[in-house]
N, CA, C and O atoms as CSV, one atom per row, in Angstrom:
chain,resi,resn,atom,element,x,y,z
A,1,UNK,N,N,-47.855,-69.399,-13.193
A,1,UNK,CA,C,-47.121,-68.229,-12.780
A,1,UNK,C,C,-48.123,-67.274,-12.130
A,1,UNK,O,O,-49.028,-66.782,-12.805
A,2,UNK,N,N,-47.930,-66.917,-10.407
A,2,UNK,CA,C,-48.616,-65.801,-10.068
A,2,UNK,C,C,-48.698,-64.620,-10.742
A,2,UNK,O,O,-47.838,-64.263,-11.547
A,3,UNK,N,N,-49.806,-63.902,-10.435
A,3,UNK,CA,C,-49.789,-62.749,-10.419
A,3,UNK,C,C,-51.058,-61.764,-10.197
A,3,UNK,O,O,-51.906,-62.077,-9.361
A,4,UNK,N,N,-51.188,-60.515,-10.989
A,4,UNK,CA,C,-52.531,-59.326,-10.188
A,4,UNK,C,C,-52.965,-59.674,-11.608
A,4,UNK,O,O,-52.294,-60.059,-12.566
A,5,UNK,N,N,-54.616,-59.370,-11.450
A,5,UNK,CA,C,-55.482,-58.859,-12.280
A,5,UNK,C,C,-56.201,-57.565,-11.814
A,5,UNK,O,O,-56.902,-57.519,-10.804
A,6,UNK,N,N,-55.897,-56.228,-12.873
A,6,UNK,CA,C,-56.876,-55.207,-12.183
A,6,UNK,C,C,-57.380,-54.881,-13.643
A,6,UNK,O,O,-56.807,-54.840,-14.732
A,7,UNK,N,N,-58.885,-54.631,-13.169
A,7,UNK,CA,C,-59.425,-54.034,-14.465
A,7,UNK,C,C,-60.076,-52.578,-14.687
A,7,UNK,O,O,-61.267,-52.450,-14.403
A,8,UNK,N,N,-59.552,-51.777,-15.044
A,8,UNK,CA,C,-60.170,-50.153,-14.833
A,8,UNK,C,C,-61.507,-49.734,-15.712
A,8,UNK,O,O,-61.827,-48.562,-15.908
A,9,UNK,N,N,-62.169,-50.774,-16.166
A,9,UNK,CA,C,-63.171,-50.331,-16.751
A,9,UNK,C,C,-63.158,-50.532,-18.417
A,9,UNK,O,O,-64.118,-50.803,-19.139
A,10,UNK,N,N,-62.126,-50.369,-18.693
A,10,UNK,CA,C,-61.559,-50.528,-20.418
A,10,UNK,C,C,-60.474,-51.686,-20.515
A,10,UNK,O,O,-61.076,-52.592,-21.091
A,11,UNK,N,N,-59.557,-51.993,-20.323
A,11,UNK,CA,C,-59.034,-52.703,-19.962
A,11,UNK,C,C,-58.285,-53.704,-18.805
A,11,UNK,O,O,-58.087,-53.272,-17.670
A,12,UNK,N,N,-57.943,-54.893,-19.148
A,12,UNK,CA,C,-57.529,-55.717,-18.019
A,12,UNK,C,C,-55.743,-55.847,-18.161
A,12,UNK,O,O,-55.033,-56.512,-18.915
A,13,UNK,N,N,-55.507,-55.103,-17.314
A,13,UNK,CA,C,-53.845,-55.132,-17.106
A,13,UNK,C,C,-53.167,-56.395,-15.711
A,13,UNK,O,O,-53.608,-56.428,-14.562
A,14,UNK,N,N,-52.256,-57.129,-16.156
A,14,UNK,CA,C,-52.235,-58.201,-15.578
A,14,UNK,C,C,-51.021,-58.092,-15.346
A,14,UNK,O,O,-50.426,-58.103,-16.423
A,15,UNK,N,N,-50.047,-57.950,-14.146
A,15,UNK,CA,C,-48.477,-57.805,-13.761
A,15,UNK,C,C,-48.081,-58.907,-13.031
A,15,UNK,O,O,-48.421,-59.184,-11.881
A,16,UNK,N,N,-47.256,-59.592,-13.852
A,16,UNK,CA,C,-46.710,-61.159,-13.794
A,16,UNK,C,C,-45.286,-60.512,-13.051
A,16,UNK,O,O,-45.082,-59.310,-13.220
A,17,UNK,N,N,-44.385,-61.249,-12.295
A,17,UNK,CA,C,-43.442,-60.495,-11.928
A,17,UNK,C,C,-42.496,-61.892,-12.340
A,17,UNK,O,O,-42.720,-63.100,-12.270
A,18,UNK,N,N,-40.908,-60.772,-12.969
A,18,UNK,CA,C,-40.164,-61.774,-13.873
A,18,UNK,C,C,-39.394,-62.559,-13.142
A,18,UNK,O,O,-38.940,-62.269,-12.035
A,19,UNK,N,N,-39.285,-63.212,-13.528
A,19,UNK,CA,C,-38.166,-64.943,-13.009
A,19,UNK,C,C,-37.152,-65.552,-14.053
A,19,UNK,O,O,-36.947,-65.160,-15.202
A,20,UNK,N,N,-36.704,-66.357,-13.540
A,20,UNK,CA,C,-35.814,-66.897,-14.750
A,20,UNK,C,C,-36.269,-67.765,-16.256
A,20,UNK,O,O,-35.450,-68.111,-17.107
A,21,UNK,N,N,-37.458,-67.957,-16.317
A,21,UNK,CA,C,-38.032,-68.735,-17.099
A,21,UNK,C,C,-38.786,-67.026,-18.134
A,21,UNK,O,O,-39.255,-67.049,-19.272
A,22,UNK,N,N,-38.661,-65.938,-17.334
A,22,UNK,CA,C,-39.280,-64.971,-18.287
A,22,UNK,C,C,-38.597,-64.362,-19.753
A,22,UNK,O,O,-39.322,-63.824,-20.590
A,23,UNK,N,N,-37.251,-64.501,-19.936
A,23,UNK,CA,C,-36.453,-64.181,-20.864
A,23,UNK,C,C,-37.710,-65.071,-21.783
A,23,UNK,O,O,-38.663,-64.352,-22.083
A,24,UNK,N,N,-37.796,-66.311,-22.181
A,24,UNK,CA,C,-38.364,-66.912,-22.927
A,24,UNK,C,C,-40.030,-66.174,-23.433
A,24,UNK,O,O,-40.581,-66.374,-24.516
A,25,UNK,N,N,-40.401,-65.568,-22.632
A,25,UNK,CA,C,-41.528,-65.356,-22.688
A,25,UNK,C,C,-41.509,-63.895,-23.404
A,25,UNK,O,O,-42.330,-63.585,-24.268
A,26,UNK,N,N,-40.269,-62.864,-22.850
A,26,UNK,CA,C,-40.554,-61.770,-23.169
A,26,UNK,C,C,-40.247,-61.756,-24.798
A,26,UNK,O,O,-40.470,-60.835,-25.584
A,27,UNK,N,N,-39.669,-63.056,-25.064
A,27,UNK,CA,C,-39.132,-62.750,-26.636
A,27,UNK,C,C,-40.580,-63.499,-27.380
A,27,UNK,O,O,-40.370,-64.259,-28.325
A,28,UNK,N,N,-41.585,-63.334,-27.066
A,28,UNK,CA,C,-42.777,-63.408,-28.148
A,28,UNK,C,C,-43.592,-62.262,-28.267
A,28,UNK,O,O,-44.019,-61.783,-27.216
A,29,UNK,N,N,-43.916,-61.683,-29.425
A,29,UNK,CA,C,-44.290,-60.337,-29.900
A,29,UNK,C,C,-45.629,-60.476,-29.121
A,29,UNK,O,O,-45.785,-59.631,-28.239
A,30,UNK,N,N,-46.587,-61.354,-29.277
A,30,UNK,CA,C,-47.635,-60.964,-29.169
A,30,UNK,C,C,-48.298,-60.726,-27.400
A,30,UNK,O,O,-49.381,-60.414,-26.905
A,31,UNK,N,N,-46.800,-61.120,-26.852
A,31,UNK,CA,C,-47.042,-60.630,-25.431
A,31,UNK,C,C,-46.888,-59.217,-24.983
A,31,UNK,O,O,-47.289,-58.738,-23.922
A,32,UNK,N,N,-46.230,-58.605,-25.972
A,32,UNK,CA,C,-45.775,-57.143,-25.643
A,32,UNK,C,C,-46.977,-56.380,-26.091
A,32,UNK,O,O,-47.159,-55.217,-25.730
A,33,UNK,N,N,-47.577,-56.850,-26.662
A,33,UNK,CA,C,-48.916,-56.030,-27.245
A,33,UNK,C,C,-50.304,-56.362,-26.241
A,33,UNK,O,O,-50.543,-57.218,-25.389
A,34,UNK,N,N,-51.007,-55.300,-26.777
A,34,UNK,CA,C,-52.642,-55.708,-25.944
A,34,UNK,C,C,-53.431,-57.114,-26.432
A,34,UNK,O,O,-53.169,-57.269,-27.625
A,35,UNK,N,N,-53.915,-57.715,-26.160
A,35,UNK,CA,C,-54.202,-58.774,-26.882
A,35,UNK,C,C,-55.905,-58.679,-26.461
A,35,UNK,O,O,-56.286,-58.417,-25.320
A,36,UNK,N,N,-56.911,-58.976,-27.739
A,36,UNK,CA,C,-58.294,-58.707,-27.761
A,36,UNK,C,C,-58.909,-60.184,-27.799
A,36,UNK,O,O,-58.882,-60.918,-28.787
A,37,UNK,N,N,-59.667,-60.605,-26.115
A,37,UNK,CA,C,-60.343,-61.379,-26.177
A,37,UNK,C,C,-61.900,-61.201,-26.297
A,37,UNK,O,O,-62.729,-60.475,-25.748
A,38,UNK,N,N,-61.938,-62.394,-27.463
A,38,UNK,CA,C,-63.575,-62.347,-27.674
A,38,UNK,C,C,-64.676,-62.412,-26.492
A,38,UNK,O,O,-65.728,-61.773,-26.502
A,39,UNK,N,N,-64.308,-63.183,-25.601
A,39,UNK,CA,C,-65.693,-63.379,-24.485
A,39,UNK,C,C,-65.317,-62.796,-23.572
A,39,UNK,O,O,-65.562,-63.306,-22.478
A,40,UNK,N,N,-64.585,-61.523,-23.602
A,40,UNK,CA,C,-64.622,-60.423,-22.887
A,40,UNK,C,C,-64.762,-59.248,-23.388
A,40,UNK,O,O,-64.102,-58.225,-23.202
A,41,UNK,N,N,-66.102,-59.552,-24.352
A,41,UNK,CA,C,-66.507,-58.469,-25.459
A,41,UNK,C,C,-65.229,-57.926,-25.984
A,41,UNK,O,O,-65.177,-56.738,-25.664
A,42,UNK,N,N,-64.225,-58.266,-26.622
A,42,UNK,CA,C,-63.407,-57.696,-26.984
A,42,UNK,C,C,-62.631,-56.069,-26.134
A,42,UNK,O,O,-62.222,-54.959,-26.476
A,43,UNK,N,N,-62.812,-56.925,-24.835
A,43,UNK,CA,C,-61.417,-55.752,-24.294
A,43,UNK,C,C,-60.149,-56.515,-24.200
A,43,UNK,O,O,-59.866,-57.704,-24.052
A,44,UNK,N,N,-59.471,-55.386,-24.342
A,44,UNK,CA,C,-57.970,-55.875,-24.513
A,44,UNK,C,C,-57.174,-56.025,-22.929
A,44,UNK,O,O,-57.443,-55.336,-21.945
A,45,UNK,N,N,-56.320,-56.928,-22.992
A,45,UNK,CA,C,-55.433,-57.713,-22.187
A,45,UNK,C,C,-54.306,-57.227,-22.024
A,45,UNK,O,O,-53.815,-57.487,-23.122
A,46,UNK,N,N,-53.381,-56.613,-21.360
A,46,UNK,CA,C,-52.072,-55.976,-21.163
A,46,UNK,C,C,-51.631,-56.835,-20.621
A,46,UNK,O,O,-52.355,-57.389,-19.794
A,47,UNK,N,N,-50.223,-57.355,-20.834
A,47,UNK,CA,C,-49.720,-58.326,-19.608
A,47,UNK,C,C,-48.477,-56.911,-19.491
A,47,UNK,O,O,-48.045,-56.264,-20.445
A,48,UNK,N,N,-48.104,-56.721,-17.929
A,48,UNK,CA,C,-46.950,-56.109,-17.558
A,48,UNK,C,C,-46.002,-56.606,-16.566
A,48,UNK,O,O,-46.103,-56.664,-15.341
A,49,UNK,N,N,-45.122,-56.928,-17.301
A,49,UNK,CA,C,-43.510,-57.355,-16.232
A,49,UNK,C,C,-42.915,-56.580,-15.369
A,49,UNK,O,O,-42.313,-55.556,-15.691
A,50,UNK,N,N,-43.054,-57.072,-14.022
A,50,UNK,CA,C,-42.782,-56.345,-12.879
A,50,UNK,C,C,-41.237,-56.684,-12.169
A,50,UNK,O,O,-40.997,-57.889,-12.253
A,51,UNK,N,N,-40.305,-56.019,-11.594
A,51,UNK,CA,C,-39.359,-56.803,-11.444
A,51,UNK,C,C,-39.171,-57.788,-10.299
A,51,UNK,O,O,-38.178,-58.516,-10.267
């Protein structure tokens, strides 16, 4: 699935834009939240749904 990566310095916000396969996706919790990857020294991950 395309999409942007921008990173402002603190975090990496990532805007996937929705399709029909996204209903499935938006119903898992841990996508709605920031998510903290380790080998990116622990900055956090935003994913945001675009329409």
């Amino acid at each position: 699935m395309p999409g942007l990566v921008h990173y402002d310095g603190e975090r990496f916000n990532i805007r996937i834009r929705k399709r029909a396969t996204t209903p499935i996706l938006l119903g898992v919790k841990k996508l709605k939240q920031d998510i903290l990857v380790p080998w990116l020294a622990n900055k956090p991950v935003r994913i945001i749904w675009t329409p």
